[in-house]
C-alpha positions as CSV (number, residue, x, y, z in Angstrom):
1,X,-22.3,-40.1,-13.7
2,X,-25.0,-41.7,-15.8
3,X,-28.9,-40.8,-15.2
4,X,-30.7,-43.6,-13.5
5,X,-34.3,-43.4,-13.1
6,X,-35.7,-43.7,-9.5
7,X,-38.6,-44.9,-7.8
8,X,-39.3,-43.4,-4.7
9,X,-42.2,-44.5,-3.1
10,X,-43.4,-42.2,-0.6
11,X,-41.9,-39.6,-2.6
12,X,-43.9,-36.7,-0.8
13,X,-42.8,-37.5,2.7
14,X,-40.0,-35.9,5.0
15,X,-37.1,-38.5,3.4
16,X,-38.8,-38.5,0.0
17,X,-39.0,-35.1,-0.9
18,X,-35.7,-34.4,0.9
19,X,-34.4,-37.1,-1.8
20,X,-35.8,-36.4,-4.8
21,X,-34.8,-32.8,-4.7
22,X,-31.3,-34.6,-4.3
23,X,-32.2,-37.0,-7.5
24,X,-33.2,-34.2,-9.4
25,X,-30.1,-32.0,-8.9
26,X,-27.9,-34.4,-9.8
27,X,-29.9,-34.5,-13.0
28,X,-31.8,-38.3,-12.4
29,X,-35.1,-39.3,-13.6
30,X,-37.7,-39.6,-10.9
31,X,-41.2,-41.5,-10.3
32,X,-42.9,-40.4,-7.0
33,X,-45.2,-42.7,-6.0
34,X,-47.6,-41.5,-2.8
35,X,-51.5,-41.7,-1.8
36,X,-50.2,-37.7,-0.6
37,X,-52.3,-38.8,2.9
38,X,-49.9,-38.1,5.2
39,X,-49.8,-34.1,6.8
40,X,-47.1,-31.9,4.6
41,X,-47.2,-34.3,1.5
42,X,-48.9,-31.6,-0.6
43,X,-46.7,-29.1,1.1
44,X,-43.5,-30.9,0.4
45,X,-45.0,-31.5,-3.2
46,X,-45.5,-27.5,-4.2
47,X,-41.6,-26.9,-2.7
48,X,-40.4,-29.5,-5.3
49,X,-42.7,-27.8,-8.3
50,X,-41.1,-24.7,-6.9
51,X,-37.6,-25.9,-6.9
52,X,-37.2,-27.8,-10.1
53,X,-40.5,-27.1,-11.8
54,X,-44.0,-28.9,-12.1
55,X,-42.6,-31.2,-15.3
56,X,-39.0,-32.0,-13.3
57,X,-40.6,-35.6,-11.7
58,X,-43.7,-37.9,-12.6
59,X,-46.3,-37.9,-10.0
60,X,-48.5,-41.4,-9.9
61,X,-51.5,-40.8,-6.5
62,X,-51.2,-44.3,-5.5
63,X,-50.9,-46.6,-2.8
64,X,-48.7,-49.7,-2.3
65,X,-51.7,-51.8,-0.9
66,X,-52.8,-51.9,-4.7
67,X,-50.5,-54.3,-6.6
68,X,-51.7,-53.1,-10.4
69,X,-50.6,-49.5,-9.7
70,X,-47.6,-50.7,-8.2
71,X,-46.5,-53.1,-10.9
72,X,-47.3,-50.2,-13.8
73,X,-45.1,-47.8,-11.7
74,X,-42.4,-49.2,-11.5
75,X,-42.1,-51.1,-14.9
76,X,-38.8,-49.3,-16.5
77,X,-37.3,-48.3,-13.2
78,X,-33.5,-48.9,-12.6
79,X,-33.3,-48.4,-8.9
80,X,-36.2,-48.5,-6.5
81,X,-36.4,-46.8,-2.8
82,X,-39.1,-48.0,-0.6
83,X,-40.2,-45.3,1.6
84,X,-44.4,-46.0,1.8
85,X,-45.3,-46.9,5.8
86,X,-47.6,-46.4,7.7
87,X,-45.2,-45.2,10.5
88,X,-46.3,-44.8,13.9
89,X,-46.6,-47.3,17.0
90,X,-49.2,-45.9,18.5
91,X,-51.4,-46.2,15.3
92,X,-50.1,-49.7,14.7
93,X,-51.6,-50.4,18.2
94,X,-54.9,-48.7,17.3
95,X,-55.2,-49.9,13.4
96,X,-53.1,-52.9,13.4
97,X,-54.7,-54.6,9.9
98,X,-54.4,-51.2,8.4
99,X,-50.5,-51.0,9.7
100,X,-50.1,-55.0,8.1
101,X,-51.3,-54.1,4.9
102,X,-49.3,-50.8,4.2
103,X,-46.3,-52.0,5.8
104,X,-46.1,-56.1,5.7
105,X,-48.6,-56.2,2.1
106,X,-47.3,-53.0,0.7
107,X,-43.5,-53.7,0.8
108,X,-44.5,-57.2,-0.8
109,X,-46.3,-55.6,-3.6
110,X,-43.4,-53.3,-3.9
111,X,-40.7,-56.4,-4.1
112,X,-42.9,-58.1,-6.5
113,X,-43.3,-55.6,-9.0
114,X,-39.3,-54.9,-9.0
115,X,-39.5,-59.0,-9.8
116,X,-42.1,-58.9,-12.0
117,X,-40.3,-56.0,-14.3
118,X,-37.4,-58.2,-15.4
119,X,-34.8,-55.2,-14.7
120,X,-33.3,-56.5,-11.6
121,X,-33.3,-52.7,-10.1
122,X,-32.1,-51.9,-6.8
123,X,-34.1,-51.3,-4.0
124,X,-33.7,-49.8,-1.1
125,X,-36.1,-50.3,2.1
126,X,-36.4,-48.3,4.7
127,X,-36.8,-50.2,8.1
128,X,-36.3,-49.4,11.4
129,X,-34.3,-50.2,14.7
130,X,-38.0,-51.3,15.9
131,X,-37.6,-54.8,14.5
132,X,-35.0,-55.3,17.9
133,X,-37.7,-55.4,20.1
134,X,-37.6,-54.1,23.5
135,X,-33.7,-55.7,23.8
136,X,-34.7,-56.6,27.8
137,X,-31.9,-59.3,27.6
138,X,-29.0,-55.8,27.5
139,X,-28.1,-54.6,30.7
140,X,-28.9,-51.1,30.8
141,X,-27.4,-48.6,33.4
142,X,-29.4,-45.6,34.7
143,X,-28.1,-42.1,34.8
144,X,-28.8,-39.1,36.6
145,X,-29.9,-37.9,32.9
146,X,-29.8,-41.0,30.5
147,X,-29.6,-44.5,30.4
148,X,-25.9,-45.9,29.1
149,X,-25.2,-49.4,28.3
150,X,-23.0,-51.7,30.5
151,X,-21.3,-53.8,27.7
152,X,-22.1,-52.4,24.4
153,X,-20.1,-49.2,23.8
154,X,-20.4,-48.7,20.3
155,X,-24.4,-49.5,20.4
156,X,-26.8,-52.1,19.2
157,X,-25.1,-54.3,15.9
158,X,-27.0,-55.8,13.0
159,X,-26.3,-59.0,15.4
160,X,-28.8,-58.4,17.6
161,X,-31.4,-60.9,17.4
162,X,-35.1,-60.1,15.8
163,X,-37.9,-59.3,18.6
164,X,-40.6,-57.7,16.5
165,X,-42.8,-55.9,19.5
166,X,-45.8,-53.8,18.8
167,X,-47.7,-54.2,15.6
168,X,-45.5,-51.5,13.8
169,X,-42.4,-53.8,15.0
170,X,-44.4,-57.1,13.4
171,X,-45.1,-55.6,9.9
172,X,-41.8,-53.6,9.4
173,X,-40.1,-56.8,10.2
174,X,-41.9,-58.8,8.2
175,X,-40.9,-56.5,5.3
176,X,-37.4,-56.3,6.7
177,X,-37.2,-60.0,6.3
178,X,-38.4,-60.3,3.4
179,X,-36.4,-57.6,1.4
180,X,-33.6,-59.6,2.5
181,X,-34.8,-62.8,1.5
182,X,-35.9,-61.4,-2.2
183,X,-32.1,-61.0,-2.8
184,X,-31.4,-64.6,-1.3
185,X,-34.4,-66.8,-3.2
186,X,-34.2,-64.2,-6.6
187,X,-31.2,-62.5,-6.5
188,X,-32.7,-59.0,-6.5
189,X,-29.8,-56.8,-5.3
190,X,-31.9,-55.4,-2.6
191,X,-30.1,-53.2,0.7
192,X,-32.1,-53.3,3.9
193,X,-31.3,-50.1,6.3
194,X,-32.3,-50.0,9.7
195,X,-33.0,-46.3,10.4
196,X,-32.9,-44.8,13.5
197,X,-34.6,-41.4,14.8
198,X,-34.0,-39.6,11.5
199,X,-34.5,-35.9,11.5
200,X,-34.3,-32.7,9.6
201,X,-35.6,-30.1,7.9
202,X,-39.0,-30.6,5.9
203,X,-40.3,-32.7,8.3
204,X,-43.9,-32.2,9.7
205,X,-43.4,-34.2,12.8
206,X,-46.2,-35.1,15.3
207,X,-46.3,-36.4,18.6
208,X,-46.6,-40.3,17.6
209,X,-43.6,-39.8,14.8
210,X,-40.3,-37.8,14.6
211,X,-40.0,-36.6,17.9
212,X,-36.6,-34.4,17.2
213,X,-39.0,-32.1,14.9
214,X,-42.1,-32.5,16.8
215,X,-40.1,-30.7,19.7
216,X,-38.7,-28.3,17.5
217,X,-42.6,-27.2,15.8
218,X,-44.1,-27.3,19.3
219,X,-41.6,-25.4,21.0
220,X,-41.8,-22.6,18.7
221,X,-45.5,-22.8,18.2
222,X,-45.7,-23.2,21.8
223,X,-48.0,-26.1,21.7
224,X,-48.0,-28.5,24.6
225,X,-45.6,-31.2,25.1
226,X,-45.6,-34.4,26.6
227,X,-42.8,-36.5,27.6
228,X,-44.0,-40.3,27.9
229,X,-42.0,-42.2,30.4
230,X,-39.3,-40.1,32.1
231,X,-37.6,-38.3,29.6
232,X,-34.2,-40.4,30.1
233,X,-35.0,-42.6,27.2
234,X,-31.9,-42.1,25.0
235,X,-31.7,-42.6,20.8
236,X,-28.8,-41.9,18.2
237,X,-30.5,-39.0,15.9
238,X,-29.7,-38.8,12.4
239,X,-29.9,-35.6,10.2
240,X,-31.3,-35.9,6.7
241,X,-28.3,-35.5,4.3
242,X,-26.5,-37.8,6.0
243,X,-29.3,-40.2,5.7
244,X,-29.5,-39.4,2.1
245,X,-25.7,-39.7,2.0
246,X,-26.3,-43.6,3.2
247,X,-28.9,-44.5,0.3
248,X,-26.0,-42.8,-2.2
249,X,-23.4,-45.2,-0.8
250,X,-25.9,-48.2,-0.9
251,X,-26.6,-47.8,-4.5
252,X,-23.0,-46.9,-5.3
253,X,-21.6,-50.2,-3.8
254,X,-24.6,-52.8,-4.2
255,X,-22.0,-54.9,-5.9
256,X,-20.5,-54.9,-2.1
257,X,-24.0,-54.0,0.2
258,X,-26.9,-56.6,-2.1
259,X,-28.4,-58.6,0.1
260,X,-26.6,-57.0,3.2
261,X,-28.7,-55.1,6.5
262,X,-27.1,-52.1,8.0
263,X,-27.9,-49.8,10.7
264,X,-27.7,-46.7,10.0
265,X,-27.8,-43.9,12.8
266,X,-26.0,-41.2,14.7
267,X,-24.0,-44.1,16.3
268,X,-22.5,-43.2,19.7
269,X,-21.3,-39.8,18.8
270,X,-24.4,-38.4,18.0
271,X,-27.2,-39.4,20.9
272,X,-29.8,-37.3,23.1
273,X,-32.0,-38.1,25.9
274,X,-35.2,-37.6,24.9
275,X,-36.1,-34.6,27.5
276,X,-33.2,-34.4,29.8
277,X,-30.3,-33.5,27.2
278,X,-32.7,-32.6,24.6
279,X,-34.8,-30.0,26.4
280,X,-32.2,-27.5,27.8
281,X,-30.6,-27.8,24.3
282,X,-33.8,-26.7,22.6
283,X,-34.6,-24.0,25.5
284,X,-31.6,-22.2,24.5
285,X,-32.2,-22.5,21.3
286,X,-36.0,-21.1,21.8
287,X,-35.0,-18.2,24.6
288,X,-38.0,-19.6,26.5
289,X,-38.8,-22.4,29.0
290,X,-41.0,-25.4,27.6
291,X,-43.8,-26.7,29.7
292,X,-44.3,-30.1,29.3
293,X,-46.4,-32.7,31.1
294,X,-45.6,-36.5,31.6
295,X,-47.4,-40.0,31.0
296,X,-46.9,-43.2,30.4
297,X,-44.3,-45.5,29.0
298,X,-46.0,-46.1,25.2
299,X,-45.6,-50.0,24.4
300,X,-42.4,-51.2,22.8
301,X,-40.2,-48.1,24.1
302,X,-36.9,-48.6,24.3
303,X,-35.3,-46.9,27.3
304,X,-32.3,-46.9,25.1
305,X,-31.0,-47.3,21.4
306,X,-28.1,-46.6,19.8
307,X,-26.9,-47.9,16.3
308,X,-23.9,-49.3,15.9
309,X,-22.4,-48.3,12.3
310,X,-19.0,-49.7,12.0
311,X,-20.7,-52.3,9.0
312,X,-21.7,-49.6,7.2
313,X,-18.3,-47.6,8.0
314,X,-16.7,-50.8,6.9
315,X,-18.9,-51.9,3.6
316,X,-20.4,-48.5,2.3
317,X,-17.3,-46.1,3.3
318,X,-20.4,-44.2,5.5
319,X,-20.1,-42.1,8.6
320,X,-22.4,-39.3,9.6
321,X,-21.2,-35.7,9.1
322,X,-23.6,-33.5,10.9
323,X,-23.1,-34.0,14.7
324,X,-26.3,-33.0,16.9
325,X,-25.7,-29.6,17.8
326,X,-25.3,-28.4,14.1
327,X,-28.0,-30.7,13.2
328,X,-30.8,-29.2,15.3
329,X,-29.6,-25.7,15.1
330,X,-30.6,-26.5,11.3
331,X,-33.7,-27.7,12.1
332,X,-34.9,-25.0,14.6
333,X,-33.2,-22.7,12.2
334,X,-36.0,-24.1,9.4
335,X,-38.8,-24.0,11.3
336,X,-38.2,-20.4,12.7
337,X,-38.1,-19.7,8.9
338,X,-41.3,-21.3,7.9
339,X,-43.7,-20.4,10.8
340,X,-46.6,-20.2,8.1
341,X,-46.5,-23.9,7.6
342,X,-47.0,-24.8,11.0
């Protein structure tokens, strides 16, 4: 295998850190590139020092709203994974020109810079299952504990029309779209991966953002929890190495996957309900019963979202590994070890 050398941006964050400790043990070169703002960055910073050493990776504090730190960063880079958001709804709602210019702004400055540096790397980006909108138009059938689907048993394809809803939805999108396009108007052999409800250890989840780990810290912390809507709301989780495992295959086939959009998920074998399936499950894995209180339905919820991965089963030779008992058994297992960073 021969070195590359990586840019991660938003190197410091749950993915990012989970991936460069990956890079780095299979011997790649590394660039992090993070404005280390987000909770745990520092954290996830000092495990990597710890790990591989403080001289195993090249730190640049930056942000991707500032296109001359970008475009030095990522001058003699071979592949390039864009992980830098801003990445919570509810925020987006609150601050939506600060959400426009990391996300919509940011990923720009990001694609132009890999233009700019006249190596044609890879890159990656990060996007979410978000840019489908509320999906109102799919009949959805409600369960005692879940809603199912009528007509779409393997889940939502990379078919399904673009309805960008809530700011976070807009400017995601917009650098969805234009990822794409970058490979279509440059020929930049760039991969766009539509992520859904990834999850794992590392992750320093809060109420508005990874809910799988947010659960996990709260209910071991016991800190209060509250279930928005009515807990029926069902997603395909993903754990972390698998993820990771998707962004290998990506980058080992961008011959087969440039310029090509895949969801990548649990896919129907690997799918909670928010509260209903997902709260006994974590009660027995806790020994203790979780209060929890109820509000609203946040705006642009889906009351159900499952990816469907056959493309990247088909393209990238991909299929998730860790099923959702394992997966959250490693999680809970994680956090019960590393009480003192919570």
């Amino acid at each position: 295998m021969s070195v590359k050398n990586y840019l991660i941006t938003g190197g410091a964050g749950f993915i990012g850190s989970n991936y460069v400790h990956r890079l780095l043990e299979h011997g790649h070169k590394v660039t992090i590139l993070d404005n280390l703002t987000r909770a745990g960055a520092e954290r996830n910073l000092r495990w990597l020092k710890e790990q591989h050493g403080a001289r195993s990776f090249r730190l640049v504090i930056g942000d991707v709203r500032d296109a001359k730190v970008v475009d030095e960063t990522a001058k003699d880079v071979d592949i390039i994974v864009h992980l830098a958001a801003q990445v919570a709804v509810t925020t987006s709602v609150i601050q939506p020109r600060e959400d426009f210019e990391i996300n919509a702004r940011g990923t720009f400055n990001v694609l132009e810079a890999a233009r700019a540096s006249g190596r044609n790397p890879v890159f990656l980006y990060a996007s979410t299952n978000k840019v489908y909108g509320g999906m109102d138009e799919i009949e959805v059938i409600e369960e005692p504990d879940r809603y199912v689907y009528r007509k779409l048993p393997h889940g939502v394809s990379e078919a399904q029309p673009l309805d960008f809803h809530s700011p976070y939805g807009c400017s995601k999108g917009a650098g969805d779209q234009y990822v794409r396009d970058y490979h279509r108007i440059y020929g930049l052999p760039t991969v766009v991966l539509r992520q859904s409800c990834i999850y794992g250890q590392r992750q320093f989840g809060i109420e508005d953002q990874g809910w799988v780990a947010w659960f996990v810290i709260a209910a071991l912390t016991k800190r209060p929890v509250t279930i928005y809507g009515d807990g029926k709301q069902v997603r395909d989780i993903l754990f972390i190495d698998d993820l990771l495992d998707s962004y290998d295959a990506a980058i080992a086939n961008i011959d087969k996957a440039a310029g090509q959009v895949f969801n990548i998920g649990g896919g129907k074998d690997n799918t909670l309900s928010v509260w209903r399936e997902f709260g006994p499950m974590l009660e027995r894995s806790c020994g203790h019963v979780i209060k929890v209180k109820h509000s609203d339905w946040r705006p642009g919820d889906q009351h159900i979202y499952i990816s469907d991965i056959r493309k990247a089963k088909r393209v990238l030779g991909w299929v998730p590994s860790i099923g959702v008992e394992q997966g959250v058994g490693k999680l809970v297992d994680w956090v019960k070890e590393n009480r003192n960073l919570f």
